[in-house]
Residue, then its C-alpha position, 0 to 999 in steps of 0.5 A: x377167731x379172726x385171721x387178719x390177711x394181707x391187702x391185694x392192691x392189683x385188680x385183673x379185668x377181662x374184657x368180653x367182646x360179643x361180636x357177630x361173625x359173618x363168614x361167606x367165602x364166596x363160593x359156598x357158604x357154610x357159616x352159622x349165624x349167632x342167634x342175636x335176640x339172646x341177652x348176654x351178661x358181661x365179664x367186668x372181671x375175674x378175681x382169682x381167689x386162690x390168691x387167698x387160698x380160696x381154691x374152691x369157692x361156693x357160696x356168696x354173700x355181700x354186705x353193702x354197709x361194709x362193702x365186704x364180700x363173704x366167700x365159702x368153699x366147695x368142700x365139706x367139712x364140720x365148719x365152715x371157714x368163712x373167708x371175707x374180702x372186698x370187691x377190690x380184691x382186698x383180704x380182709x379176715x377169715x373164721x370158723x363157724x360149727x355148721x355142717x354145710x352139705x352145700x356151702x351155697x347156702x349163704x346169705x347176708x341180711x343188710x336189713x338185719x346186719x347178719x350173714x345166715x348159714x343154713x346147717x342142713x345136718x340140724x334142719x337148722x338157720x345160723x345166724x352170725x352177727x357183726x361186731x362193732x368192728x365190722x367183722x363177724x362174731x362167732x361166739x356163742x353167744x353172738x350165734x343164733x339158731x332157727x328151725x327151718x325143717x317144718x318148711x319141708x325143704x327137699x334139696x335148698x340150693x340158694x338163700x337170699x335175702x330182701x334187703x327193704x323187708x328183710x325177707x329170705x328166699x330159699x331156693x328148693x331145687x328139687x321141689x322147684x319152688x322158692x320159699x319166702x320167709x318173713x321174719x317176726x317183729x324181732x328178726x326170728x325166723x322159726x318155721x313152725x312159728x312163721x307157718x302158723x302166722x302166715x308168714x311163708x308163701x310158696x313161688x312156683x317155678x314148675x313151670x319153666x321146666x328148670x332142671x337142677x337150679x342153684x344160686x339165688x340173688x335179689x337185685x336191689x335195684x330192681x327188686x328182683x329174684x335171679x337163679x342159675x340154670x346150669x343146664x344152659x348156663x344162663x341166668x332166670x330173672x324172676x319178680x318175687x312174685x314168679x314171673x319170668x321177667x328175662x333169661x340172660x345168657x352167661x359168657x360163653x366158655x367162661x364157667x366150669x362150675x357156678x354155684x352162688x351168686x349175689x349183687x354187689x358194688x363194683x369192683x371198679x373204683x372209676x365206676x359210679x359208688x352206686x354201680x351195683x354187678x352181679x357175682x358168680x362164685x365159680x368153684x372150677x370142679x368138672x364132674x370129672x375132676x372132684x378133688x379140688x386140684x381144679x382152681x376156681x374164682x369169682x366172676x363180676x358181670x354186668x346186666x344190660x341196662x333197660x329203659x323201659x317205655x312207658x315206665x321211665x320214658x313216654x314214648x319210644x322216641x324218649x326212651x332212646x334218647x334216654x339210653x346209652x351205648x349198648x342199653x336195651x330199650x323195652x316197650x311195653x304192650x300198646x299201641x304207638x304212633x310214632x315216626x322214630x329215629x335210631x342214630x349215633x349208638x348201638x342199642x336194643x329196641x325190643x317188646x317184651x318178648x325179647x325178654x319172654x320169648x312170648x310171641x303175643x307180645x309181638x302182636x300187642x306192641x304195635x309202632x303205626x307210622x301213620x303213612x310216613x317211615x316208622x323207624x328210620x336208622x342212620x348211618x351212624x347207629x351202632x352195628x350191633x343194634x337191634x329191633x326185636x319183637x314188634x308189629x311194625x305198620x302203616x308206614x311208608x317204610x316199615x323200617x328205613x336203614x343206612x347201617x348195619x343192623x339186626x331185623x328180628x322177630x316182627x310182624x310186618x303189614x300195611x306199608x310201603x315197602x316193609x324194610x328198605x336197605x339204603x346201605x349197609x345191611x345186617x341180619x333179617x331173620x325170624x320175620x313176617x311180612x304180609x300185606x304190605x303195598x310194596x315190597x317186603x324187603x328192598x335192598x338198594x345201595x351197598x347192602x351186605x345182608x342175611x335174610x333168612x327163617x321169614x315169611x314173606x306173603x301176600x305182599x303188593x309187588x316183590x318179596x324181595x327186591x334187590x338193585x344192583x346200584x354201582x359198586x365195586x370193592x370188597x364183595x357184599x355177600x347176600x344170602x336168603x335162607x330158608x326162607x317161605x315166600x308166597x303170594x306176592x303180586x310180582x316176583x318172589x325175588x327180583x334182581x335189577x341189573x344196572x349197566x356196570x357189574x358190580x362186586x356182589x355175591x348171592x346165595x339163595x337157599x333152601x326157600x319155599x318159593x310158591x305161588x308169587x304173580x310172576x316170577x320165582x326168581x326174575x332177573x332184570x336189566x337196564x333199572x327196570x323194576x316191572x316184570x316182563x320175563x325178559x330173563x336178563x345176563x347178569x353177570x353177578x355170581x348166583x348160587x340158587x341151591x336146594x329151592x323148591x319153586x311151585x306154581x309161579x307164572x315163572x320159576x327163573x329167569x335170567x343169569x350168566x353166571x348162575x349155578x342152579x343145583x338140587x332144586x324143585x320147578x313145579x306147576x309154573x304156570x308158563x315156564x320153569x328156566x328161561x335164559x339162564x344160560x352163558x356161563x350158568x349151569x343147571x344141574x341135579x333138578x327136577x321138573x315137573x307140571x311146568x308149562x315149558x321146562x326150559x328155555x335157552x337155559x344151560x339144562x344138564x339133561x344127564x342129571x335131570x329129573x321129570x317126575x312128580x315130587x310128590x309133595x305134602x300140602x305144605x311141600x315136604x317130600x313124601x315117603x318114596x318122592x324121586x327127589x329123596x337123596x337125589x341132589x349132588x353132595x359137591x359140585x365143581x365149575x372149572x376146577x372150582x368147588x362151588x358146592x361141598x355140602x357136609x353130611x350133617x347138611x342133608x340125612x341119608x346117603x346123598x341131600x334132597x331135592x328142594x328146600x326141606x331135607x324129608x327128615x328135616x324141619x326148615x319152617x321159620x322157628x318163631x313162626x313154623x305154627x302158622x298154616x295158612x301159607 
């Protein structure tokens, strides 16, 4: 019999805020970086159902008619105590059905069928409750119906879900990493020996997505697809029904002990839109160290990025972030776009598919050609979490122009002007390609406070990098370049351009492969001068140059009065490696090799200096008994301060390498490490 409860009327939200975090202290940096093409869910809320003594709960199901969650704990009895309740937090009954639940996540409401189907996994068997006029459900006998399921040949069923359009089931098998889907005959039934002989079972095979353990299943009504829990990583794989990896979407950090089961359902917000519909994660609060129910679980309502998709809902780029609201994600499908875009006014996400795939062929099939004028410009008053991610970005006078703070992610530069042109502001540039361009790769003008770091920067027409020190002065605008390979450009691999006042600027510059560019590896200009001549200007602005390899440029490094250079490699430069890096630079804990002149009115502790051949691999790593294998300084200080403090989980072996790559280590950019044509 039913339990009538008491109403609820208070409801708890939580608020999650996704910030990225840049902490540079202006003398070394040791910060990491949040990977930013990652989708994250949201927390809507929690709802803590031991309120209602639910101290445990498991299984999710949802019957939208109704509006009625229905709740199954943790534990494992001979019934199963179903408790119902609204997404208002409102308690609404509780009954005992005879089923054997091994695992209580195996709970589903068929809306198609007004029925919530258990699967009684002692008897092989599906229970099936119906509803009764009032709306509750009747447990009678009579009221209860019984399916055979075990010619399906279910190894371990984590998961059940329903298609409220067909009133097909998915079953999720967990240890056969596959999804059953079962179409129930004319009536409703879903015998499976009958089903089987009718052709009404199909198989989804999710083998290939190496999952380890899934739980939960859920079908979106909205956009009729399958999702499931990968507990392993704590996020959340969306499936079409028919297998496709359609996104991976991360869970809130440090919010989940345990999830289990999962549906959609209507928000809990009475503001919200009637039609919102939020997914639900039943968290049951069990660690595997503590299995004795003392631990307290609840349910967690998130919510999904929204998605405009290009060409589906939008024909071109342009309409579809006119079409999308704060925080929404714009997806473009594979194609070719000719387009001048303009991102302003909110944050959004502008990505290929492979934001959602992690595919990389889709960031050379989905092409934005700006036909000679700026592809993307971004203003001042775009979000500063907004994001391009995963696109081939061509044939414009910029590649991308911004003046906000924003995320470079993922994509192929080629054919411009100048690739990305910083007017202000800044944000992270990482995991890019840039080749081919006319002009620059990267050009930072104006207050620009930015991390580049894990690109390839090649074969481009006059800098990899090129930074103006335009006036400023205020907060320091820190500017790291990490870890990045920067090639064959037809000028300086970095450039810095002094203008007559110092400004309040920092650099790091670390662990980059910087080989074979036209002039300079590093080339220090003055006086607004942009054309190279190996002058090697005093600039004033603080330079942290650690842990580079430099090889075979005409010049490895020129200029700098205030610049520490430690635990590099200057090889094979053409005509020079150091030339006037001197006043207060310091130049310690290097090796010279093969160099037309090693150094010249530059600051060299010779007490530390290395002249030997590196003995480098054909892409740079160090050899196997290469001098510069645990050679370079774990911490350095200048005047009593510490510019330098590595930690042992920086470098391996009793002290760091020389040169960009630790011999142990691999540092090539991660979307791109497969390329070899350097």
């Amino acid at each position: 019999m039913f339990i009538l409860g008491r109403r609820r009327n208070n409801l708890f939200y939580g608020l999650l805020v996704v910030g990225l975090t840049l902490l540079f202290s202006g003398v070394r940096s040791s910060a990491t970086y949040a990977q930013d093409d990652t989708i994250y869910l949201k927390e809507v809320r929690a709802i803590d159902t031991n309120d209602f003594g639910l101290l445990n709960p498991a299984g999710l199901a949802f019957a939208f008619d109704a509006n009625i969650f229905f709740v199954l704990e943790a534990h494992s009895t001979t019934q199963a105590n179903i408790a119902a309740m609204t997404p208002f937090e409102e308690w609404v009954a509780s009954a005992r059905v005879d089923v054997a639940l091994i695992d209580p996540i195996n709970l589903a409401y068929d809306n198609r069928g007004n029925r919530l189907l258990l699967l009684d996994t002692a008897s092989n068997e599906l229970v099936e409750i119906k509803r009764g006029s009032d709306g509750l459900l009747e447990h009678s006998p009579e009221a209860t119906t019984r399916f055979q399921v075990g010619q399906l040949g279910l190894q371990a069923p984590r998961g059940l879900t329903f298609d409220p359009t067909n009133g097909h089931l998915f079953i999720l098998d967990s240890a056969a990493l596959q999804i059953v889907r079962l179409e129930p005959d004319a009536g409703g039934g879903l015998d499976s020996a009958a089903a089987l002989k009718e052709g009404r079972v199909t198989r989804i095979d999710l083998t290939p997505t190496g999952l380890v353990d899934p739980r939960g299943l859920a079908f979106n009504p909205k956009n009729g697809h399958l999702y499931l829990l990968n507990p392993v990583g704590q996020s959340i794989y969306e499936f079409t029904t028919a297998g496709q990896v359609v996104a991976i979407l991360q869970l809130p950090l440090s919010e989940f002990v345990n999830p289990q089961g999962l549906v959609f359902a209507l928000s809990g917000d009475a503001t919200d839109d009637p039609s919102t519909i939020n997914l639900y994660i039943a968290d049951n609060g069990l660690s595997g160290r503590n299995k004795t129910g003392q631990e307290l679980g609840r349910i967690m309502e998130l919510s999904l990025p929204t998605i405009v998709y290009v060409p589906g809902d939008a024909p071109t780029i342009q309409e579809g972030i006119e079409l999308a609201g704060e925080g929404d994600v714009v997806l473009v499908a594979p194609g070719a776009y000719h387009e001048n875009i303009q991102l302003s006014g909110k944050t959004i996400t502008l990505a290929s598919q492979f934001y959602t795939s992690q595919d990389t062929s889709f960031i050379d099939q989905t092409i934005i050609d700006g036909g000679g004028e700026t592809v993307i410009r971004v203003e001042s008053s775009a979000g500063p979490d907004a994001k391009i991610i995963g696109f081939t970005i061509q044939n414009g006078n910029d590649g991308i122009s911004t003046a906000a703070k924003l995320h470079i992610l993922n994509n192929r530069f080629t054919g411009n002007k100048d690739a990305i042109d910083y007017e202000a502001g800044g944000g992270a540039c990482r995991n890019n390609l840039f080749e081919n361009n006319k002009d620059d790769a990267v050009d930072l003008d104006g207050p620009v406070e930015a991390i580049i770091e894990d690109n390839i920067i090649r074969n481009n027409g006059d800098d990899g990098v090129e930074i103006r020190l335009h006036k400023y002065r205020g907060p320091s605008l820190n500017i790291i370049i990490r870890r990045n390979i920067i090639a064959g450009n037809e000028e300086d691999g970095i450039q810095l351009i002094g203008y007559p006042e110092v400004t309040d600027r920092i650099f790091l510059i670390e662990r980059n492969l910087i080989k074979d560019n036209a002039m300079a590896g590093l080339g220090l200009m003055d006086d607004k001068v942009t054309t190279e001549d190996f002058r090697g200007a005093s600039l004033l602005e603080r330079i942290h140059l650690f842990n580079n390899t430099f090889i075979g440029n005409d010049h490895s490094l020129t200029g700098g009065d205030n610049l520490m250079a430690l635990n590099n490699i200057f090889a094979g430069s053409t005509n020079m490696a150091l030339k006037n890096v001197d006043g207060n630079s310091i130049v310690a804990y290097n090796l010279f090799w093969g160099n037309g002149t090693d150094h010249h009115h530059s600051n060299v502790d010779t007490s530390t200096m290395i002249f030997a051949d590196p003995r480098l691999t054909a892409d740079d790593r160090l050899l196997p008994g290469s001098p510069a294998i645990d050679a370079g300084a774990t911490s350095f200080a200048k005047n009593s301060e510490i510019v330098m403090d590595l930690q042992s989980n920086e470098y391996c072996g009793p002290a760091p390498d020389l040169g960009a790559y630790e011999s142990c280590w691999q540092f090539l950019p991660c979307i791109w490490r497969q390329e070899k044509n350097f």
